[in-house]
VEXDREN-2710 file (C-alpha; in Angstrom, 1 decimal):
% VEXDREN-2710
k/r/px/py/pz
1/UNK/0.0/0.0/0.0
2/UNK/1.3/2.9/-0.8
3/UNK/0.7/6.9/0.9
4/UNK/1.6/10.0/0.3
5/UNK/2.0/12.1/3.3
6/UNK/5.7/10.6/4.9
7/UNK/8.3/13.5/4.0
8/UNK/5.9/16.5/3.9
9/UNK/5.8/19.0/6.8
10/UNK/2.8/19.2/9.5
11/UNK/2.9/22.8/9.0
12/UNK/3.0/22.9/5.2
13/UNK/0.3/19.9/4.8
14/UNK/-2.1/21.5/7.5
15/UNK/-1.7/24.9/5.9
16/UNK/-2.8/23.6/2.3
17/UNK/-6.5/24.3/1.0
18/UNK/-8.8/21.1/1.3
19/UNK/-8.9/20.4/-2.6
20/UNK/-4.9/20.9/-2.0
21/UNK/-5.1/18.3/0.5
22/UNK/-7.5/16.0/-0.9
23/UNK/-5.5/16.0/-4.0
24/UNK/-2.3/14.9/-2.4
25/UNK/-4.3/12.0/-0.9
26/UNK/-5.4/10.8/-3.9
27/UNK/-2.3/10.5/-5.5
28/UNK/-1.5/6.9/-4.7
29/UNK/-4.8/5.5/-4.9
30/UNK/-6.9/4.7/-1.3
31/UNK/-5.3/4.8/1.7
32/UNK/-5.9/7.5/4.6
33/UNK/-9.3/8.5/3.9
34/UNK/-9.6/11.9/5.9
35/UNK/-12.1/14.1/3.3
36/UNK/-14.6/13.8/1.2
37/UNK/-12.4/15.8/-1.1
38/UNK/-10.5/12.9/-2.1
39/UNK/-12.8/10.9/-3.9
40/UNK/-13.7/11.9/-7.1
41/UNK/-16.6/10.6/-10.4
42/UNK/-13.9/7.6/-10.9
43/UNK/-13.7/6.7/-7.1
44/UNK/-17.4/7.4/-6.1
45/UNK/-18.5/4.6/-9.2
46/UNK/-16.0/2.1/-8.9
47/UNK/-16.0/1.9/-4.8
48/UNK/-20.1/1.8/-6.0
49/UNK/-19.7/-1.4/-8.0
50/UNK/-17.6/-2.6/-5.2
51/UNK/-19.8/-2.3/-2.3
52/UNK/-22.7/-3.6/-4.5
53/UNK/-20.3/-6.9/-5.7
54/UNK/-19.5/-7.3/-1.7
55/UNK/-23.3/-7.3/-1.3
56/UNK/-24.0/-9.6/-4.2
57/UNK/-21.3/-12.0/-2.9
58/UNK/-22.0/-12.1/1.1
59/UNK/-25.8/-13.8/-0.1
60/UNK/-23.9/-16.9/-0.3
61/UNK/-22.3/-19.2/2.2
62/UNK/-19.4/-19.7/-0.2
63/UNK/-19.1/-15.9/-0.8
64/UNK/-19.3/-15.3/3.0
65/UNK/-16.3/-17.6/3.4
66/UNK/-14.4/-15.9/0.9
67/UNK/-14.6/-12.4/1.8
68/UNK/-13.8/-13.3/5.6
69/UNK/-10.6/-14.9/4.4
70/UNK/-9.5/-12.0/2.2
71/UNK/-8.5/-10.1/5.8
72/UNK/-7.7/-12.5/8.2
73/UNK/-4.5/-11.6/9.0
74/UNK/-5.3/-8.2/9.7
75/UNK/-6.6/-6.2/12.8
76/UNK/-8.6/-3.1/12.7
77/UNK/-8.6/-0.4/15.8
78/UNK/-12.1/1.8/15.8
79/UNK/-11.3/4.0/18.6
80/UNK/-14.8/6.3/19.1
81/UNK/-14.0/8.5/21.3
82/UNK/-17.2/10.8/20.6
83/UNK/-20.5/9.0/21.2
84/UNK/-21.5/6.9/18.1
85/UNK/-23.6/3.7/17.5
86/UNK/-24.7/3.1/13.8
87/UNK/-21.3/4.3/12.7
88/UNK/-19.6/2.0/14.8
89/UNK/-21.9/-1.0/14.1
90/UNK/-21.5/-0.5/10.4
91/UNK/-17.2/-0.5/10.7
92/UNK/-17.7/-3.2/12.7
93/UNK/-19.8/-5.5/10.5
94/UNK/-17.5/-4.1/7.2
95/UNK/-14.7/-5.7/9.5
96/UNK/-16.2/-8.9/10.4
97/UNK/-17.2/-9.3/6.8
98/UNK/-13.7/-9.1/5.8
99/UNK/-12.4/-11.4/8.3
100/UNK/-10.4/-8.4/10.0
101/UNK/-9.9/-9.0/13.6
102/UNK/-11.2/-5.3/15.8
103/UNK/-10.3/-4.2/18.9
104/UNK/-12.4/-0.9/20.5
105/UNK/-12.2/2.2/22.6
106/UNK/-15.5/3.8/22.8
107/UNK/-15.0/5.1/26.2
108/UNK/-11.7/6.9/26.9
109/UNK/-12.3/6.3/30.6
110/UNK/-11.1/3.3/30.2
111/UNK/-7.8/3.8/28.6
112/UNK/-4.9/5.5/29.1
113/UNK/-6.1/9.1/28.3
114/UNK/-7.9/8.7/32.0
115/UNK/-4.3/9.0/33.1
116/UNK/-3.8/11.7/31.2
117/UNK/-1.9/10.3/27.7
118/UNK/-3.2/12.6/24.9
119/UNK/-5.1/11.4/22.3
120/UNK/-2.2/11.3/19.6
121/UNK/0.4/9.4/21.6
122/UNK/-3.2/6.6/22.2
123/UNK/-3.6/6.6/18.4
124/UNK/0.5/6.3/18.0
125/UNK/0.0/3.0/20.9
126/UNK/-2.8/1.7/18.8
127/UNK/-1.0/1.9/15.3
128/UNK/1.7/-0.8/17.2
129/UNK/-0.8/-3.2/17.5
130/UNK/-3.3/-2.7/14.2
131/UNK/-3.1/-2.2/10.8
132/UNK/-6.2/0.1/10.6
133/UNK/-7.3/2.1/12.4
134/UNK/-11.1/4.4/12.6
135/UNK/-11.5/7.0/14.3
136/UNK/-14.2/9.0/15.1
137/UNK/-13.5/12.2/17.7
138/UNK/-15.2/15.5/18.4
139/UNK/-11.9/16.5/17.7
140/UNK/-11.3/18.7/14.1
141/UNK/-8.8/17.5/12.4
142/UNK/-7.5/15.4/14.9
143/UNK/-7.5/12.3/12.4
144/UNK/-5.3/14.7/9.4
145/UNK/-3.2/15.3/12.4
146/UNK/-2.3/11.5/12.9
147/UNK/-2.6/10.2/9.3
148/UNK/0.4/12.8/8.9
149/UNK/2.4/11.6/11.9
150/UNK/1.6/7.8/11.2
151/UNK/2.8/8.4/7.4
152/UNK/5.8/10.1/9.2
153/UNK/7.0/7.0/11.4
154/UNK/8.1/3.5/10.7
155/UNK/4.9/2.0/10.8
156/UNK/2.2/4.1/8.7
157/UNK/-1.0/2.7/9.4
158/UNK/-4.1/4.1/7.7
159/UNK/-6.3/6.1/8.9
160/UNK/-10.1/6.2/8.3
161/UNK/-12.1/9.4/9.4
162/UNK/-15.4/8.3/10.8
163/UNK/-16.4/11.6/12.1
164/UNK/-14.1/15.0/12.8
165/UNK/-15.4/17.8/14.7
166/UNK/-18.1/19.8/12.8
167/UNK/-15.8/19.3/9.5
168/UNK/-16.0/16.3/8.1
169/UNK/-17.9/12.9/7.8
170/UNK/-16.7/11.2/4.3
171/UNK/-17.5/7.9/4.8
172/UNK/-21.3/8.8/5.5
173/UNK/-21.1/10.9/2.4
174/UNK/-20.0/7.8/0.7
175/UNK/-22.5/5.9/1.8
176/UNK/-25.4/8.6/1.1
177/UNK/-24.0/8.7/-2.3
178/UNK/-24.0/4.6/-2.7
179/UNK/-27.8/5.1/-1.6
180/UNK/-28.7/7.9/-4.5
181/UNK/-26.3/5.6/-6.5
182/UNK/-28.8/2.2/-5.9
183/UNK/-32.1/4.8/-5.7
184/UNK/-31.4/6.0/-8.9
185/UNK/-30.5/3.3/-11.4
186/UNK/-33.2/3.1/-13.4
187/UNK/-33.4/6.9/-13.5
188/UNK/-30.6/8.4/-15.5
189/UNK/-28.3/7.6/-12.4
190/UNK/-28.0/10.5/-10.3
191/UNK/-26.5/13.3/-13.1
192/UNK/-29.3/16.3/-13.3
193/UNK/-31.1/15.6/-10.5
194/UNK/-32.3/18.0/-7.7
195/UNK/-31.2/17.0/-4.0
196/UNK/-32.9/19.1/-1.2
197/UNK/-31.0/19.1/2.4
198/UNK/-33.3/19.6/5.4
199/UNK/-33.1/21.1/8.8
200/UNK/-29.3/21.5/11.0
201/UNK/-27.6/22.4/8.0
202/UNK/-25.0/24.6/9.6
203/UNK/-23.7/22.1/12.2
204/UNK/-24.6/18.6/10.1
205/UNK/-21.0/17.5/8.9
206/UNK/-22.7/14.8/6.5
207/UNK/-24.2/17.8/4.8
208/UNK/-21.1/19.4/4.4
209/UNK/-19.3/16.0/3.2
210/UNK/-22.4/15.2/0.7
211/UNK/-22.7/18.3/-0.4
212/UNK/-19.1/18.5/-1.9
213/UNK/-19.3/14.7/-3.5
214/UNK/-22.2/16.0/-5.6
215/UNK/-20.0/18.4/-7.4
216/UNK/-18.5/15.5/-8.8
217/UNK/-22.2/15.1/-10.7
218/UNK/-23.7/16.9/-14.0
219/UNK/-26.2/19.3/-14.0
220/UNK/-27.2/18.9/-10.3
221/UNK/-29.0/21.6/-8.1
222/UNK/-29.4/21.8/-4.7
223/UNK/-31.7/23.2/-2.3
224/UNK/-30.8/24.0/1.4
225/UNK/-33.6/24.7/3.4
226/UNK/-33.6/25.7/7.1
227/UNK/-34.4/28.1/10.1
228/UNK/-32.0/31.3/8.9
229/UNK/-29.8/30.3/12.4
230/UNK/-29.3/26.6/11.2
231/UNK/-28.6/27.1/6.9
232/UNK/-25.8/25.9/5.5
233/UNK/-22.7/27.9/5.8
234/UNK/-20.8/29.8/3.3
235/UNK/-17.8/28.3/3.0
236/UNK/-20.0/25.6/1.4
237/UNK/-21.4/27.9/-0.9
238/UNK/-18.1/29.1/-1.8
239/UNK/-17.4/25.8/-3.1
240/UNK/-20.1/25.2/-4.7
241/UNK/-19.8/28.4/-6.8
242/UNK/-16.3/27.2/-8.0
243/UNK/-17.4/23.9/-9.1
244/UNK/-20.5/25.9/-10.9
245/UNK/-22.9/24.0/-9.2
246/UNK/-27.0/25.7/-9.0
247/UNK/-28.0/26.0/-5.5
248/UNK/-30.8/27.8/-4.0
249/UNK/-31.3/29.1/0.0
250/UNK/-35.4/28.8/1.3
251/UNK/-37.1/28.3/4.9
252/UNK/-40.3/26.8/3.0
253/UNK/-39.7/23.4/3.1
254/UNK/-43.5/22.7/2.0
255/UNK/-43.0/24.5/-1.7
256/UNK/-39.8/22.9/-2.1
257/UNK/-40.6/19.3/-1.5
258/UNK/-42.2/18.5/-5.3
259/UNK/-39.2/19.8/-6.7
260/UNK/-37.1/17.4/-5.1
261/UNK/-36.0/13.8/-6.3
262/UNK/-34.6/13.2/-2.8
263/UNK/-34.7/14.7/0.3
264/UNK/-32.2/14.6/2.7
265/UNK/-33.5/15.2/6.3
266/UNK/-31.3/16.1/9.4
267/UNK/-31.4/16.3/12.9
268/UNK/-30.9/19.1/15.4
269/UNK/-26.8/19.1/16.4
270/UNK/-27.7/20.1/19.4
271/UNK/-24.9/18.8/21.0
272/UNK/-22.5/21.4/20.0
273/UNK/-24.9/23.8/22.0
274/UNK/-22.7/26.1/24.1
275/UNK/-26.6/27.6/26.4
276/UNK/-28.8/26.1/24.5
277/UNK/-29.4/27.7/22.2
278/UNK/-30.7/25.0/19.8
279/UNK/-34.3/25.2/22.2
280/UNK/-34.7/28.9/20.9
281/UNK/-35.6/27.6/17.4
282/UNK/-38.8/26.4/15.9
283/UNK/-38.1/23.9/13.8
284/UNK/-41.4/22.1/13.3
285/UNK/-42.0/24.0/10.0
286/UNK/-39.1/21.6/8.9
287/UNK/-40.0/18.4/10.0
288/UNK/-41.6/15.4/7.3
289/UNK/-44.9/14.3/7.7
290/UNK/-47.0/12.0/6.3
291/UNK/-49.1/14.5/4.7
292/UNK/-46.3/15.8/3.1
293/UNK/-45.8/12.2/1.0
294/UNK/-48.6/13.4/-1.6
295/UNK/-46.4/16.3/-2.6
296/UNK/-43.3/14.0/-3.0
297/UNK/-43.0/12.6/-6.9
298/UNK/-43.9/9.0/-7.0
299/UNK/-39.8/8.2/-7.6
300/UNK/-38.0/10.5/-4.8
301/UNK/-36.6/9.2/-2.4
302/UNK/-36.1/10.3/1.4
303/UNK/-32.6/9.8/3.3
304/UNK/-31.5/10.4/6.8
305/UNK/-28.0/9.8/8.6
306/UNK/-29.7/9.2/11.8
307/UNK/-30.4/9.7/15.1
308/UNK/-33.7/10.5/13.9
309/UNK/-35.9/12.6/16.5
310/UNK/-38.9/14.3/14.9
311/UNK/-38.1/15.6/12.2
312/UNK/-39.3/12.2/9.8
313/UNK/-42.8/10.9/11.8
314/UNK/-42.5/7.2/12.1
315/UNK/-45.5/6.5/9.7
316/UNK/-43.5/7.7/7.1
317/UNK/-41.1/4.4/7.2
318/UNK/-43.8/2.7/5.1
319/UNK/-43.5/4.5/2.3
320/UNK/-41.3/2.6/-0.6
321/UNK/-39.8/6.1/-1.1
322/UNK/-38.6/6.3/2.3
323/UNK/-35.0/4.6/1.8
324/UNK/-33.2/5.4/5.0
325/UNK/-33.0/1.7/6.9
326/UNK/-31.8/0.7/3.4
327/UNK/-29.7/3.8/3.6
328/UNK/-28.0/2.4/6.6
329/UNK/-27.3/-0.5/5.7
330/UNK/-25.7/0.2/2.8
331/UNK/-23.2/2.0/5.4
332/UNK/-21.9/-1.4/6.2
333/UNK/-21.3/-2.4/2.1
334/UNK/-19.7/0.7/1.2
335/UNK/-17.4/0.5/4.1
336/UNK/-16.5/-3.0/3.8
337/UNK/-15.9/-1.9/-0.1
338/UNK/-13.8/1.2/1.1
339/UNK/-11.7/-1.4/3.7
340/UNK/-10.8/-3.7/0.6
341/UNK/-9.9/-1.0/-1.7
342/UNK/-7.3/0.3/1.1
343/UNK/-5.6/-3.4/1.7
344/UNK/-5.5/-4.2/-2.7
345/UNK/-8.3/-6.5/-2.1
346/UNK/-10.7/-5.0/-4.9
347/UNK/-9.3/-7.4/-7.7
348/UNK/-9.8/-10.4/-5.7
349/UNK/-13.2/-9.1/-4.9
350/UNK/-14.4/-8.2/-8.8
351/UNK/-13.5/-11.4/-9.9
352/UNK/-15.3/-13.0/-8.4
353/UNK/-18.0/-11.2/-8.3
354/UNK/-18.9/-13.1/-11.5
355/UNK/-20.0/-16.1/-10.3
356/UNK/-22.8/-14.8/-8.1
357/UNK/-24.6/-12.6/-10.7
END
């Protein structure tokens, strides 16, 4: 496997624009996987036909056995140190699917940081014993910060980002993307269409992370809708604009909702609430109800990254347009796809993908 960070300055890599840094990742192929920068048309549809092949395969008993052989002699680290449970479930079935042997921190009470060891000199501990390693930290740009000094030592593990700060969340994006992806074969695929983002827009990092992998689309337009406190930010916007992509700025979510050929709804962030403020805003003009089905067309489709609270009623799961438990579990293929990439198992993986069409 090869990388590209060992030999470049902290300073001069951390001080580089994102599409610098994304650039420079995706040099030698998959290996850290930091930003959703990184991954471009190319990547997005052949890590695509990958998770779908690792789905297509794992039906079987004899395709099961295969793909947990392919990693056996490998051990993965996901180290959560910020709250997490679908994320972590998801990397941990991709894992077992793969026959990678995990170990976990999920609560840092129970390792060395309660003594007081910072978090890079765990993640430096962790990269002795594992040759992956996920991490998911409240933390921004905590995992750049240790894919750069892993690259930079005599062991350079990689490094998956499962979740940094308010930045960045690129393996959700990936799998949101799978989803429109699988939602929208026998549509055109998802060039032209017309996504509309819902709710915590300012503080949802799969927003931000989605929001850049559909540059990589044609003729796409996207519609942001939120309470004026929570819209999306403009450093968003600003890269939108240079990849010339349409995008439109509302608080009616009821006259945008037939426009859209999927929705994606978000939760309150709440938890990056400094007094509270989150309970100061009325967001109930923003929440999906069924009523709101007979203005969807009859092939959108509705996404969420979860937790969801209310802002998708339950009686909405019914619908066939509501895709988000499929969503999810297409978090577990696309990461077990993204995994195999990393260790050169995609080869081994599309051939045989053959024999279970």
């Amino acid at each position: 496997m090869k990388q590209s960070l060992a030999g470049i300055s902290w300073k001069a890599f951390s001080g580089m624009e994102v599409k610098d840094k994304a650039a420079y990742l995706a040099e030698d192929g998959v290996f850290h996987v930091l930003l959703a920068q990184q991954f471009d048309r190319a990547r997005l549809e052949n890590l695509g036909m990958l998770a779908t092949c690792v789905r297509r395969i794992a039906k079987k008993e004899e395709g099961m056995t295969f793909l947990r052989s392919l990693l056996a002699n490998r051990r993965a680290m996901l180290y959560f140190s910020q709250p997490s449970s679908r994320t972590f479930l998801s990397f941990c079935a991709a894992c077992q699917i793969l026959g990678l042997q995990i170990g976990e921190v999920r609560d840092t009470s129970t390792s060395s940081e309660f003594k007081g060891e910072s978090q890079e000199d765990s993640v430096r501990t962790f990269s002795s014993y594992f040759d992956l390693i996920v991490m998911r930290s409240q933390i921004g740009g905590l995992a750049e910060r240790m894919a750069w000094q892993l690259s930079n030592t005599e062991r350079p593990v990689p490094i998956i980002n499962a979740g940094s700060g308010k930045d960045q969340h690129p393996t959700q994006a990936l799998l949101d993307v799978y989803t429109l992806q699988r939602s929208f074969e026998r549509q055109g695929g998802v060039d032209g269409k017309t996504i509309l983002f819902v709710g915590d827009l300012a503080r949802g990092r799969t927003v931000r992370s989605l929001a850049w992998l559909l540059t990589n689309y044609r003729d796409m337009q996207l519609l942001f809708v939120a309470p004026p406190e929570l819209q999306i930010g403009g450093d968003i916007l600003a890269l939108l604009d240079r990849a010339k992509v349409r995008y439109e700025l509302s608080g009616d979510f009821e006259s945008a909702i037939p426009r859209a050929d999927a929705i994606y709804m978000t939760r309150i962030q709440d938890e990056w609430d400094t007094a509270g403020e989150s309970q100061k805003i009325d967001t109930s003009k923003f929440w999906f109800m069924s009523r709101h089905l007979a203005l969807l067309k009859p092939h959108a489709v509705i996404l969420h990254p979860f937790p969801r609270r209310q802002e998708i009623a339950v009686d909405v799961d019914d619908d066939p347009r509501a895709v988000y438990w499929r969503q999810m579990r297409n978090g577990m293929w696309i990461r077990a796809a993204l995994i195999a990439a990393i260790f050169r198992k995609d080869a081994d993986i599309l051939s045989l993908a053959e024999r279970f069409v």
